[in-house]
N, C-alpha and C positions, 0 to 999 in steps of 0.2 A: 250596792254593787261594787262600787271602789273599794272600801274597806274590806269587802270578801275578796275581792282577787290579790288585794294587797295582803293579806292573812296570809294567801295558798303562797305565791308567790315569793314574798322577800324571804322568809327563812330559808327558800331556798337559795336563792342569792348569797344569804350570810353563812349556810352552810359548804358551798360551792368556792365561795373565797378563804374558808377554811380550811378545805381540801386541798386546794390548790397554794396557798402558805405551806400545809403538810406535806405535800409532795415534793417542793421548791429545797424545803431542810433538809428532807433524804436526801435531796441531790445534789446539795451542796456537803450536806456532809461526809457523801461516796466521793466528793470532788479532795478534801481534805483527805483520804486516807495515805498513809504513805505510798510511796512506788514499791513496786514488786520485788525490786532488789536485781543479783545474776543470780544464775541459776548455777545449782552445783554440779551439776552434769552438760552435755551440749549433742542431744542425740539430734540426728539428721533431720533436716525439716524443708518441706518442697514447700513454698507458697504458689498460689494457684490464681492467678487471674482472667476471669472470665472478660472480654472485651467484648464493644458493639459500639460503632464510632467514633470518633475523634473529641469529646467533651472538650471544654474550657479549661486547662489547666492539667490534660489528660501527661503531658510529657513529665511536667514537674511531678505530679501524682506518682508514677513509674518510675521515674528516678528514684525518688526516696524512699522504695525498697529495695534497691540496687548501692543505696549508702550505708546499709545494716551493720550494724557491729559483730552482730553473731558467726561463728566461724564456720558453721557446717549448715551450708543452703543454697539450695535452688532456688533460680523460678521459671518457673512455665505459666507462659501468655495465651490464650485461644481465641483466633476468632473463625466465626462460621464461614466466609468468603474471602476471596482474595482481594477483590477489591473494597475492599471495609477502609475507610480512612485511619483505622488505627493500626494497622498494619504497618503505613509507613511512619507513625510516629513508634511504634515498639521496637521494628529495625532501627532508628536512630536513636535509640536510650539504651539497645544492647549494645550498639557499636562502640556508643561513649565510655561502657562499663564492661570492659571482655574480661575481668578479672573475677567476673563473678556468672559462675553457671547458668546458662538461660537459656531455652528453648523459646520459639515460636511456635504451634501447632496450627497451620492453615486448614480451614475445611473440614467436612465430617460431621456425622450426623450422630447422635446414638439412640434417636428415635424415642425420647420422651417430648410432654407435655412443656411442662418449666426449659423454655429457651438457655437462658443461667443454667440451669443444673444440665441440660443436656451438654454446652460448651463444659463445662466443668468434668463431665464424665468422659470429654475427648481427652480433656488435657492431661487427666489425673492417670492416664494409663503410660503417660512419659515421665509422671513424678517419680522416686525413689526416695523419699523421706520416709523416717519413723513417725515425724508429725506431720499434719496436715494441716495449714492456713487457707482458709478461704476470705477475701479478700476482693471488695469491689472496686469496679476501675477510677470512680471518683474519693478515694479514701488516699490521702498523704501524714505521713509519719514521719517521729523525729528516728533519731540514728540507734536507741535503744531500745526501741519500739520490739524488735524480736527476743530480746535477754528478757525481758519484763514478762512478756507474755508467755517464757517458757519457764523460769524461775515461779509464775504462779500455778503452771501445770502442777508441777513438783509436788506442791501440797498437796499433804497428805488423802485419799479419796476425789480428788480435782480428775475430771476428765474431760470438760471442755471451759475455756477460757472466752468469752468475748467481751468488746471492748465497748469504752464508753466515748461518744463524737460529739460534735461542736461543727455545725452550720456555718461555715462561711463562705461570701458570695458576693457580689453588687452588681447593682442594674440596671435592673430592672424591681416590680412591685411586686410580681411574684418570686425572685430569687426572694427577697426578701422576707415576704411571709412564709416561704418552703424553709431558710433558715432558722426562723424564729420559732415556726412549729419544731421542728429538729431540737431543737436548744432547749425547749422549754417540755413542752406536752410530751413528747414522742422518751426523750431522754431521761425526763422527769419520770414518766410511767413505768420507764426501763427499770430505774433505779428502785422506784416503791413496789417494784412487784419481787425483785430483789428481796429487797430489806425487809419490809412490812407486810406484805401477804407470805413470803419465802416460798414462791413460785418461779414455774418456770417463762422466761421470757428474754429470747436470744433473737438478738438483729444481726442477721448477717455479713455486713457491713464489715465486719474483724471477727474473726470465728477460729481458732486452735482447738485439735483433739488429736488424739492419737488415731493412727492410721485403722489400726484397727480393731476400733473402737465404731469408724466408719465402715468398716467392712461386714461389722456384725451386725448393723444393722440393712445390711442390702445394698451398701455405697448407693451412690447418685443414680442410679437405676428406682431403686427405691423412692427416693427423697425428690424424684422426676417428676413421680406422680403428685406432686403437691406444687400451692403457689406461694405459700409461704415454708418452704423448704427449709428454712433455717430456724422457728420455731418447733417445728415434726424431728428435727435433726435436737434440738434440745434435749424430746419430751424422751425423745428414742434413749439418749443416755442417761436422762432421768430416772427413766422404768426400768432401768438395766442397772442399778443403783449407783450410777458417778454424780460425782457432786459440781456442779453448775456456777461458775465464778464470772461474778463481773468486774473487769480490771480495774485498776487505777487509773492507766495509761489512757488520756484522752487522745483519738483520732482525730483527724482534719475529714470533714463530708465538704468538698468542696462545691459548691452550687452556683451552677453560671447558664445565665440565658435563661432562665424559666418563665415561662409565662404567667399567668394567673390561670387560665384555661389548664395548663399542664399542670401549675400544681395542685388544682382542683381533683384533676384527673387523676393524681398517683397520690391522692390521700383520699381517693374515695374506694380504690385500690385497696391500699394499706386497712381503710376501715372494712369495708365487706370482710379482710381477713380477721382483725378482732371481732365481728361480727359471729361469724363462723367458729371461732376458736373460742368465743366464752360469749355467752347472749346475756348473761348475768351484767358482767366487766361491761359491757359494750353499754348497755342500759343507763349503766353507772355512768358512762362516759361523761353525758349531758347536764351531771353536777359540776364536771370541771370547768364547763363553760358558763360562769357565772354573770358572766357580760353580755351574754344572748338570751340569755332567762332573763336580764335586765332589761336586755332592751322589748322583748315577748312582751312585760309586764307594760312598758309604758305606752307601746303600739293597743293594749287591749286596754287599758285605763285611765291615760291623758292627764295625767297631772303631776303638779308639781312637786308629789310627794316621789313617785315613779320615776321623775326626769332626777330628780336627788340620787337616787337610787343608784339608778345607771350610772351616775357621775362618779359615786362614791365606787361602784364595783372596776370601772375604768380605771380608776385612779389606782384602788389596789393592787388591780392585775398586772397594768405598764409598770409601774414598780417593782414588782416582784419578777417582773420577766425581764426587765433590766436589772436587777441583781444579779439573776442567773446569768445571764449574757458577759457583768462583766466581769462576773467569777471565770467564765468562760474563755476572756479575753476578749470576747468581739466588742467591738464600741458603735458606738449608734449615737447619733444624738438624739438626748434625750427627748427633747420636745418634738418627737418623730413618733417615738413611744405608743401614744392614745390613738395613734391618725392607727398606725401600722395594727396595733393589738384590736382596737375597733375592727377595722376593713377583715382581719384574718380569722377573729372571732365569731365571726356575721356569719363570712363564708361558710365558715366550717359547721357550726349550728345548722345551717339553712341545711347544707346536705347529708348531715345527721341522719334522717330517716331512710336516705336511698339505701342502706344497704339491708332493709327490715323489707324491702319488697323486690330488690333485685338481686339475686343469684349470676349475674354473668361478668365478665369480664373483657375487653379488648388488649388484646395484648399484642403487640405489635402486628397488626393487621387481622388478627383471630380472635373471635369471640368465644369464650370459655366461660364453662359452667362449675360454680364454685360448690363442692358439695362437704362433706363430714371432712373436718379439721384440713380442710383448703385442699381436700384429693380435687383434680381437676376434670373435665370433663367434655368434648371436643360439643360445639354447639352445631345444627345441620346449618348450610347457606342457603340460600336464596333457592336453589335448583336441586334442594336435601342432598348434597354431598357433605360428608364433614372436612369443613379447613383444616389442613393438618400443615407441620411446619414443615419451608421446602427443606430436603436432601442438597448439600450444596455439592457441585459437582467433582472436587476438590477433598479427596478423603485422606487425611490427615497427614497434609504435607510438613517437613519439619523447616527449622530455620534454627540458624545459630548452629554453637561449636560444642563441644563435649558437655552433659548437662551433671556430669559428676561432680559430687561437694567434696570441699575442701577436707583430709580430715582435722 
């Protein structure tokens, strides 16, 4: 009976830590390409921040796309309420920076599904750029971050640009596993689906395209109906024949206060969507976790061959995922490593299977049904009315001074 399960089992292990070395090279070697350069042109470009509370490092975050080098840019801020705590952090990083075009949009609804994309579809009606940046409220950047990202539109057939991020955080145990997945899995897959499958597979997180490019395909009215929004927003320019670039330019995901509950919560999120968007990929997933198959093996067969196993697949994986990290720049002490890679490997293994029998989602207070390539779908409550997102009373008050760019 040992020996069988140890047959079925280790090569999967040794194939898993294979895959995972192979992924780790992609993504080191997209980490190696050059920077994108400046661009030879400087056509108008609105960046577009969707908001929704005050986050940890939310001020700093906002600033450093108000530090941009690029000469011709706006930006427009949205949030759904007036009393949102980031409101008053947005007025105090416009006020610091009046030399640079910026709106606030208070309030307003445009009555989709995807909360983000409906804010995004308030804002987007105050933009006037030729390009459009979409941009989440925990993403900071350095001062060239917008030359880079338009210098790679430029090439040739390029019609959308998004960016590659780096997790940083401290904490708590799940800031830290939410960064380490970021850095390692999430980023790693970005790049191998890149490189090595030559698929599409866009995190919205840093997102450039031409304005309309978005237009043609339905704008955020469209892209409402989905819950991953920014992979549909991909497939949309894909099928329309633009070619799909992953920068150079690494982003800051900045990660503060997580729980372990919460990052459980928003990577079970994230999975139900690779679920939904490739059942194939998704299947696959459970080779990359070669640490959980290890440990499956020695909970079913108690020996000291098993317990080898798991030691050896531990050892490989904390390695390889502190390479990345300090390719990445984050530092960790190393003997932190096995504790962290164990606890966030387990997790994530264990809840593997939820998304192969659950269809729903809670999204800020609404439970949503996930159906073909992440369209959403209002679920009934408790007395069958369906939750729908409130109307804030507040329809689209402005803030700030002239949102015209520079030319």
């Amino acid at each position: 009976m040992e020996s069988m399960e140890l047959s079925i089992l280790t090569p999967l292990i040794v194939l898993g830590l294979a895959a995972v070395l192979l992924m780790a090279a992609v993504q080191l070697r997209h980490l190696r390409q050059a920077p994108g350069g400046i661009p030879s042109s400087f056509p108008s470009l609105s960046v577009l921040k969707p908001l929704k509370g005050a986050d940890p490092g939310l001020e700093e975050n906002l600033a450093s796309f108000f530090r941009q080098t690029y000469p011709r840019y706006q930006i427009v801020l949205g949030v759904a309420e007036e009393n949102d705590p980031a409101v008053a952090v947005a007025r105090h990083v416009m006020a610091d920076h009046p030399h640079v075009p910026a709106r606030l949009v208070v309030g307003g609804s445009a009555g989709v599904l995807n909360p983000k994309v409906g804010n995004l579809a308030n804002i987007v009606r105050h933009a006037g750029g030729e390009l459009i940046l979409i941009s989440d409220s925990n993403v900071r950047v350095s001062p060239g971050y917008l030359e880079e990202l338009v210098a790679q539109l430029e090439r040739p057939g390029v019609h959308l640009v998004s960016s590659p991020f780096r997790g940083i955080g401290r904490g708590s145990v799940g800031t830290a596993c939410e960064a380490l997945h970021l850095n390692t899995f999430v980023m790693g897959g970005v790049a191998a689906v890149h490189h090595l499958l030559r698929g599409v597979c866009v995190v919205g997180k840093s997102m450039l395209l031409h304005r309309a490019d978005l237009e043609a395909m339905g704008g955020f009215a469209f892209l409402g109906r989905f819950l991953a929004e920014d992979q549909v927003c991909g497939q949309e320019v894909a099928a329309a024949g633009g070619r799909l670039v992953l920068s150079s330019h690494v982003v800051d995901n900045v990660v503060g206060g997580v729980s372990v509950r919460r990052f459980l919560s928003r990577h079970l999120r994230w999975a139900k969507i690779r679920w939904r968007m490739s059942r194939v990929g998704y299947l696959a997933e459970l080779l990359l976790n070669p640490v959980f198959v290890a440990t499956v093996q020695l909970a079913v067969v108690r020996t000291a061959a098993a317990a080898g196993a798991l030691a050896a697949a531990l050892l490989v994986k904390s390695a390889v995922d502190a390479a990345v990290e300090r390719r990445l720049g984050v530092r960790r002490l190393l003997v932190l490593y096995p504790f962290l890679v164990f606890f966030k490997d387990l997790c994530v293994g264990l809840t593997w299977p939820v998304p192969l029998i659950s269809r729903t989602v809670t999204w800020r207070g609404n439970r949503l049904r996930i159906g073909r390539r992440t369209e959403l779908c209002p679920v009934a409550g408790p007395a069958g009315e369906l939750e729908v997102f409130p109307v804030s009373p507040v329809a689209g008050r402005l803030d700030g001074g002239p949102a015209a760019m520079g030319a």
